[in-house]
C-alpha positions, 0 to 999 in steps of 0.5 A: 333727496338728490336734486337732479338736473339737466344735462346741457351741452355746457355740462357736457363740455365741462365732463370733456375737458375735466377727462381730458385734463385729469384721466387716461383718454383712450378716444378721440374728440369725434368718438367721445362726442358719440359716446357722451351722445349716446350715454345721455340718451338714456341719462338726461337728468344727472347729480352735479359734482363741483369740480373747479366750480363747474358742475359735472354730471356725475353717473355720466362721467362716471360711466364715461370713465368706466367705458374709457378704462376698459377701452385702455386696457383692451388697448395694451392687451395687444401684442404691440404693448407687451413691453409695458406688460415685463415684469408682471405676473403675465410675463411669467405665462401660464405654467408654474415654472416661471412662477416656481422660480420667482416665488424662491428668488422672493424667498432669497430676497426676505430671507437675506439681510443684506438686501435692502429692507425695500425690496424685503419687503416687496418680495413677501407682499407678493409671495402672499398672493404668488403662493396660492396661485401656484397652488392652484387656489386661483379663486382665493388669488383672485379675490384678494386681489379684486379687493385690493385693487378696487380699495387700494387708493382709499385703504392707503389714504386713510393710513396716510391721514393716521400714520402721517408721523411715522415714516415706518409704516408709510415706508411699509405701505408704499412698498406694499403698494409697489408690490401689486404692480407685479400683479397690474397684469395677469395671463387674460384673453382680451376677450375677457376684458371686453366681457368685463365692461359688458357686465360692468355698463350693463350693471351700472345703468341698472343701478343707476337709471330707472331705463327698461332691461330690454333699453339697457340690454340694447345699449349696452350692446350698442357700446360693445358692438361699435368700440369692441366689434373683433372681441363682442359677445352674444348677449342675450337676456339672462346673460348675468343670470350666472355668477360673475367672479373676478377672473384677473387684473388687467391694467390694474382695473379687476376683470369679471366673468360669467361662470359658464360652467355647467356642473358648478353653477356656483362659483364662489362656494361656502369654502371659498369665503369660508378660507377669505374669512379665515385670511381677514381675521388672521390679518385682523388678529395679527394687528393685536393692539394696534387693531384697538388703536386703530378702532379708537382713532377711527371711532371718535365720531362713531355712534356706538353701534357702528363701532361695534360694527368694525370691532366685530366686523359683521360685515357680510363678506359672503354678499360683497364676494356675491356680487363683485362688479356692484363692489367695484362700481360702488367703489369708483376708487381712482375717480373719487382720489381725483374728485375728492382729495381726502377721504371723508370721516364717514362710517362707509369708509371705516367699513372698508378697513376689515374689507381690504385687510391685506393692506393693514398687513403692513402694519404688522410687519413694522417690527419684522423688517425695520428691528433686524 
């Protein structure tokens, strides 16, 4: 059982200076007072996390960096930040000719020997997600990205503990990691960023706190109307009645929406996870031995049925993609790097192995780019 405690103002100070010092602060002192008052408000017992042998209230710093990641990138969505968006798929707008073009210059790029094996390599992660997009599997593109960008930090640890002798495949990682960077901005309206925290704050104090849909619909409204008054939606009731779907990456955070569409009611149909099923298991399969290596390393201190559980990965994909914005707040990935250094030897992280399967790619392509 989780013991709760108070929030003191000595709990309080200790979250400020633990943001200050290790996160991105898009607030000032007098704003982050305001908002930590109004977030224990609601929440007034909190888990403590240790953090240099202070305690920290977990949810409220979570929910504190949630609101402040989104504040950042709503901030560097203006035109004044444009040259720290170059070099991105956004740059590119929102035609396919630019993207025509870069997706063969790529092509040039893996296909020319004397290129460095970098830059090779670079180039194809980012055709994988590039090709769908200029098909217009926009869904598709946008699923393996949410994924990626919300499991990223934890897949690319766990492959750092069990490749940490061999420098080809951690070569291959850090460049693969470097190739999302091309996708850290996608063509969005600021617009739909702030609907994204609208869903993700609402949805955090329903899991989190035990407050009333009418107290959570008002203070969700409360934070939107006082740090995003030009772009703040109407809310009302049912406004997640609909389906929520992954519409982009904006400052490397995944950005949802509601579907307001009036014919397709459901956005992510049976053949949209049907097709991401299809990609897992064809990355899956192309691991061949190494899958079972993997397993093996991974398993040791596995009970029979969980590893049976990532042989088979019965997984339920469908729910995952069903409900995206739990998956990312479940996630909390850049707070847990800070918060926990190394992942824990736990069957939920080796669960994340056949979820964020475009990051084992890598391994695959060991023999592809470092035997020419």
């Amino acid at each position: 059982m989780i013991n709760l405690l108070n929030i003191t103002q000595n709990h309080i100070n200790n979250l400020m200076n633990f943001h200050k010092t290790n996160l991105d602060n898009p607030f000032n002192d007098n704003q982050i007072n305001d908002i930590l008052s109004i977030i224990t408000n609601i929440i007034k017992k909190d888990e403590m996390i240790i953090n240099n042998k202070k305690e920290i209230p977990k949810n409220t710093l979570y929910l504190f960096n949630l609101i402040s990641n989104y504040q950042t990138a709503y901030i560097k969505s203006k035109k004044e930040y444009k040259t720290i968006r170059i070099n991105t798929l956004e740059s590119l707008g929102k035609g396919n000719k630019k993207r025509i073009q870069k997706l063969e210059d790529n092509k040039n790029t893996i296909d020319d020997k004397s290129q460095s094996q970098d830059k090779r390599i670079i180039a194809y992660f980012e055709n994988i997600i590039l090709e769908p997009i200029i098909k217009g599997n926009q869904k598709y593109a946008n699923l393996i990205l949410s994924f990626a960008f919300i499991y990223k930090d934890i897949i690319l640890s766990i492959f750092h503990l069990l490749f940490k002798y061999n420098k080809d495949i951690l070569r291959i990682a850090k460049k693969m990691d470097e190739s999302l960077e091309f996708f850290e901005y996608t063509y969005l309206a600021p617009s739909k960023i702030v609907n994204s925290i609208t869903i993700l704050i609402y949805l955090f104090i329903k899991e989190n706190t035990n407050i009333s849909k009418q107290e959570n619909l008002k203070f969700t409204k409360n934070i939107i109307n006082i740090y995003f008054p030009i772009n703040a939606p109407i809310l009302r009731k049912d406004f997640l009645d609909n389906d929520i779907y992954c519409a982009g990456i904006y400052n490397s955070l995944p950005i949802f929406q509601w579907n307001t569409s009036t014919t397709n009611k459901i956005y992510y149909n049976d053949e949209n996870i049907k097709q991401y099923q299809k990609f897992t298991d064809k990355i899956f399969n192309e691991l061949g031995i190494l899958k079972y290596i993997l397993i093996v390393t991974l398993s040791k201190n596995l009970s029979k049925d969980d590893r049976n559980t990532i042989i088979n990965q019965t997984i339920n994909i469908k729910n995952m993609i069903n409900n995206l914005p739990t998956t990312y707040l479940k996630s909390q990935f850049k707070l847990n790097g800070l918060l926990y250094k190394k992942p824990k030897k736990t069957f939920k992280y080796y669960l994340l192995l056949p979820i964020s399967l475009i990051f084992t790619k890598f391994v695959a392509l060991v023999t592809k780019f470092t035997l020419r």
